[in-house]
N, C-alpha and C positions, 0 to 999 in steps of 0.2 A: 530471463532464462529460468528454468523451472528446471531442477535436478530430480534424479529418480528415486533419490533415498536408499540405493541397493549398496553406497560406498560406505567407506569407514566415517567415524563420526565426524561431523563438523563439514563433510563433502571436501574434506583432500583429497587429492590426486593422490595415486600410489607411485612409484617409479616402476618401467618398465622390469622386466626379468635381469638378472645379474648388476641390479642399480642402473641403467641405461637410461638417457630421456624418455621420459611414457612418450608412444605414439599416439596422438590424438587423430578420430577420423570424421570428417564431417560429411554428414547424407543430407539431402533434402527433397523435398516432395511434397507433392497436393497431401497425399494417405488421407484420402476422401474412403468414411465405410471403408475400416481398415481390415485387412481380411489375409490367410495365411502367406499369399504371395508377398504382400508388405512383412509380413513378420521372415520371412525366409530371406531378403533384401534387407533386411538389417541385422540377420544374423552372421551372413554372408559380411558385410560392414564390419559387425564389430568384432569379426576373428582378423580383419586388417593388420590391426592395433590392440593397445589398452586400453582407453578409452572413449566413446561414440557420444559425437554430438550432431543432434537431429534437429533441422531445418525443418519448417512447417508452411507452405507456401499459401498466403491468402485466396488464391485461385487457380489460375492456370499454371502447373507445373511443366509448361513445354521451356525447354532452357536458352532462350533468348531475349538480349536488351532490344529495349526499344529501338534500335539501329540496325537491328537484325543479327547482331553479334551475336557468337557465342559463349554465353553466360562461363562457360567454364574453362575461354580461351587460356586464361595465365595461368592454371594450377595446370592444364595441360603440358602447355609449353614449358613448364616448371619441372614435369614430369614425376608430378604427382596427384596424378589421375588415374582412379581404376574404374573397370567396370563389374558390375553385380551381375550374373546368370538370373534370368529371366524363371521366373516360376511361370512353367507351361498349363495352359486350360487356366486361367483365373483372373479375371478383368472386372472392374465393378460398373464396367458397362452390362456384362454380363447378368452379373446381382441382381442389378435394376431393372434387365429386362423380365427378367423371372417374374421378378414383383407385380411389375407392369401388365404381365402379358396372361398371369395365371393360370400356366399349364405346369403339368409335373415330367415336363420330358427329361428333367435335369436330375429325377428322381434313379434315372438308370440312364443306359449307354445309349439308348433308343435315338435317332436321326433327329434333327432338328424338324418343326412344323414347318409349316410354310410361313406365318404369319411372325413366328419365332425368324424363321432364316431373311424373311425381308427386312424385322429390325436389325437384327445383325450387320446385313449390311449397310441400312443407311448410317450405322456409326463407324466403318470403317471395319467390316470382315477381316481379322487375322488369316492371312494367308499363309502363313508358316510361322514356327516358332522362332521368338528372337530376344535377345537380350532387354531388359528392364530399363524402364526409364530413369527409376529414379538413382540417384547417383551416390573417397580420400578428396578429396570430393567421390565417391565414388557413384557410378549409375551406368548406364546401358544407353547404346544405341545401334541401329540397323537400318535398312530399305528394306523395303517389301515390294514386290511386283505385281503390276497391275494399277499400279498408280494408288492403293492402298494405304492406309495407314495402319503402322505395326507397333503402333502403342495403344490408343484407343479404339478397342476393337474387342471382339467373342473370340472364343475360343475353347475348343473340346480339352475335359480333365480328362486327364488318366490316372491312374495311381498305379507306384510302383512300391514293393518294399524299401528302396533308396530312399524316395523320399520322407518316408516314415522314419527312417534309420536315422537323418539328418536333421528331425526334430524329434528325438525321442531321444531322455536323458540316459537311456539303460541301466538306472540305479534300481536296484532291489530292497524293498522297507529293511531296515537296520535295526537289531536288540535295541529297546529302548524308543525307537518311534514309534511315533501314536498313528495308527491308519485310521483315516478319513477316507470315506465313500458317499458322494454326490452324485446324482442321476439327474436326466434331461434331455433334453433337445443340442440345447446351445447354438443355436441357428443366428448366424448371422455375427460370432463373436464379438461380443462388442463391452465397452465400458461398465455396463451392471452384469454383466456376468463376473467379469475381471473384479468388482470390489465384491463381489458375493464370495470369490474365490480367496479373495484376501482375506477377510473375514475366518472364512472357512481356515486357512493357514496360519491366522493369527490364537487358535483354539487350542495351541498343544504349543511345548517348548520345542519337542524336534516331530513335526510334525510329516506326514507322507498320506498327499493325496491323494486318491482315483478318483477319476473322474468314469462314470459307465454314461454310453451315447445312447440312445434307444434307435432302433433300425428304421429307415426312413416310412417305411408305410407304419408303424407304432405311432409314430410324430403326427404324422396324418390323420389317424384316427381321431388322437387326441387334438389337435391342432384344427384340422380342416384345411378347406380352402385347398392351393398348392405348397402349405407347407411339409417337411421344411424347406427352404428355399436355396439351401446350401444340401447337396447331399452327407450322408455318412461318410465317406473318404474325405470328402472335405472339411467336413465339422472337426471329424479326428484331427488333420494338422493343425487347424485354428486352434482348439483346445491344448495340446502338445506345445503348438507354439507359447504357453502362457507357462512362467516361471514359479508358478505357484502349486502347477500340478505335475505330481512323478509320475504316473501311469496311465493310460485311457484304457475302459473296458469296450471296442470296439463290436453293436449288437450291444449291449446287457440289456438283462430282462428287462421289460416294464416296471413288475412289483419284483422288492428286496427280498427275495428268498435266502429263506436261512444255509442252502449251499454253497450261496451268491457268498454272506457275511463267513462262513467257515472257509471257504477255497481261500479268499484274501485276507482273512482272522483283521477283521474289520471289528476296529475299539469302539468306532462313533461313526451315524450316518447324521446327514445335513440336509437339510431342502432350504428352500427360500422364503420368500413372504409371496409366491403362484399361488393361484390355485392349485393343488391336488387332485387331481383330475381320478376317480375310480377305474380300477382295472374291470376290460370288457366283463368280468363275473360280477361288476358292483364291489369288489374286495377292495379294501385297502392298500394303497403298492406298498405301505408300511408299514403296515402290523405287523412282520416279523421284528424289524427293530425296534418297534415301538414296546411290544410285547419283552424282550430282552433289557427296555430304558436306556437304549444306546441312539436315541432318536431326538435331534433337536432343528427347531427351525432358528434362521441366522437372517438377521432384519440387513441388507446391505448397504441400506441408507441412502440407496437411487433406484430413481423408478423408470429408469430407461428401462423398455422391452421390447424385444423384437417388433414387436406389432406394431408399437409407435414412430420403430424406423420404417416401416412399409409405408404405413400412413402418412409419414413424410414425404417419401418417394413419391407417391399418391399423386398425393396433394400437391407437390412444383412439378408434377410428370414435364410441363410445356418450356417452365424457366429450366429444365434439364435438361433438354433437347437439346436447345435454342445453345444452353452453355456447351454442352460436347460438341455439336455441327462446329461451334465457332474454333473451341480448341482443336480439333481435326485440322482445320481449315489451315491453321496456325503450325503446326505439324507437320504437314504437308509441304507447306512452302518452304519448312525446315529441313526438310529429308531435301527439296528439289536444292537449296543453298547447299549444303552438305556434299552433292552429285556434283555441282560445279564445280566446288571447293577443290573434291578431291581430281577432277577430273583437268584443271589448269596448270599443275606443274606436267600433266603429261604434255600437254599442248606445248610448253615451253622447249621440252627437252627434245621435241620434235623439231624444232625450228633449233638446235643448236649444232652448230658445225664446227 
């Protein structure tokens, strides 16, 4: 078991509020390309209780033994089972297909292609929204009609101010903290962003970060291709969702304007060990910080990059098929056991006289 390091020293337990047994709550899941919807599913978790401990499944995350049981029969009947609200529009079927398929319709609200909407469905089109799979044990489950599957599947993001509201810390920088201002993409949240960020956190005693996104056709320019691959409303929650940063500047400019550094009295900016990619004039996106000496680069000590998770994708396109068609498959038959399940005390209570 691998602890977060976030407790007091030595990894004691604290006791729950008023000295109470701490409740402890266990999730688990594939969290394959972990992405806001898994961060929203275990925040959702860990307001349960005090404590969250996270299951990591070697492969298929559908919750059944090999007998076709369900995985989570005893803590149910226990009647300590919850379930987690579903983060709507966000599947890393989805992700993938972005990747795959290289269009930017995920860029705006614009319709799915055709070529988009038939992969869609060969992985089990979201038909309506539904509760999450992954699971006091807690997790989610639903049918979907049409014979569908409503966990591996697409699905349209929306964004509302709620959901910002519900990852967003609403602390305002405090006398005495030091503000941190980092810019990017962030496409695809993942692991080297998250220690770039630590990094970035670990520079000051009471430290408060911003993070500014750059607007998806900015990303483009610089990026190419169909990135980014995650839009701006969704980059924002991924990033929010990380514990390391207080604020996101949703849109900031490309280069650090000295406005930019005055509106938020920004002590230090950060960049990575990227390329630095020249604003359309050939300008530096830095020279104002740099010019000020509030400018340093922060080595994060991993070289995960977006680009190398695409390349991933890429590259097992076939062995990723082959694994979702088979998980579907496996789902499906779960949803049709579930339907009986539920459907044989009515049969009983009909036949009772």
């Amino acid at each position: 078991m691998i602890r977060n390091g976030h407790g007091e020293a030595g990894g004691a337990e604290r006791p729950g509020p008023g000295g109470r047994r701490a409740v402890r709550v266990w999730c688990d899941g594939c969290y394959d390309m972990v992405h806001y919807g898994h961060s929203n599913q275990l925040r959702q978790a860990r307001a349960m209780g005090d404590h969250l401990i996270v299951g990591v499944h070697t492969d298929d995350d559908i919750t059944l033994t090999v007998d076709g049981r369900d995985t989570y029969e005893e803590v149910k009947q226990a009647g300590r089972y919850r379930e987690c609200k579903r983060t709507q529009g966000v599947s890393t079927t989805d992700l993938v297909g972005r990747m795959l398929l290289v269009t930017k319709a995920h860029h705006s609200s614009q319709e799915m292609s055709s070529e988009y909407r038939e992969y869609a469905d060969s992985f089990g089109k979201l038909s309506h929204p539904t509760p999450s799979r992954e699971t006091l044990s807690s997790g989610g489950s639903s049918q979907c009609p049409g014979g569908r599957n409503p966990w591996t599947g697409v699905s349209q993001f929306l964004q509302t101010s709620q959901k910002i509201i519900q990852f967003a810390s609403g602390k305002e920088p405090q006398p005495g903290e030091t503000v941190i201002y980092v810019a990017g993409a962030f496409d695809l949240f993942h692991i080297g962003h998250v220690d770039f960020l630590e990094k970035v956190h670990g520079l000051a005693e009471r430290p408060y970060v911003i993070a500014g996104l750059h607007f998806d056709q900015e990303v483009n320019h610089y990026k190419g291709k169909n990135y980014p691959i995650m839009n701006l409303h969704e980059r924002t929650l991924s990033v929010l969702a990380c514990r390391y940063v207080s604020e996101v500047v949703i849109g900031a400019p490309y280069s650090v304007t000295a406005e930019l550094l005055d509106h938020f009295k920004v002590d230090l900016v950060c960049h990575g060990k990227t390329e630095i990619v020249p604003d359309k004039d050939g300008s530096d996106p830095y020279e104002e910080p740099k010019r000020r000496s509030i400018f340093c680069q922060i080595d994060s000590g991993n070289d995960l990059t977006t680009d190398l998770i695409v390349q991933r994708i890429i590259k097992n396109r076939l062995e990723y098929e082959a694994r979702n068609q088979k998980k579907e498959a496996k789902e499906l038959a779960f949803l049709e056991a579930m339907k009986q399940q539920e459907a044989r005390p009515e049969r009983e209570s009909d036949c009772d006289f």
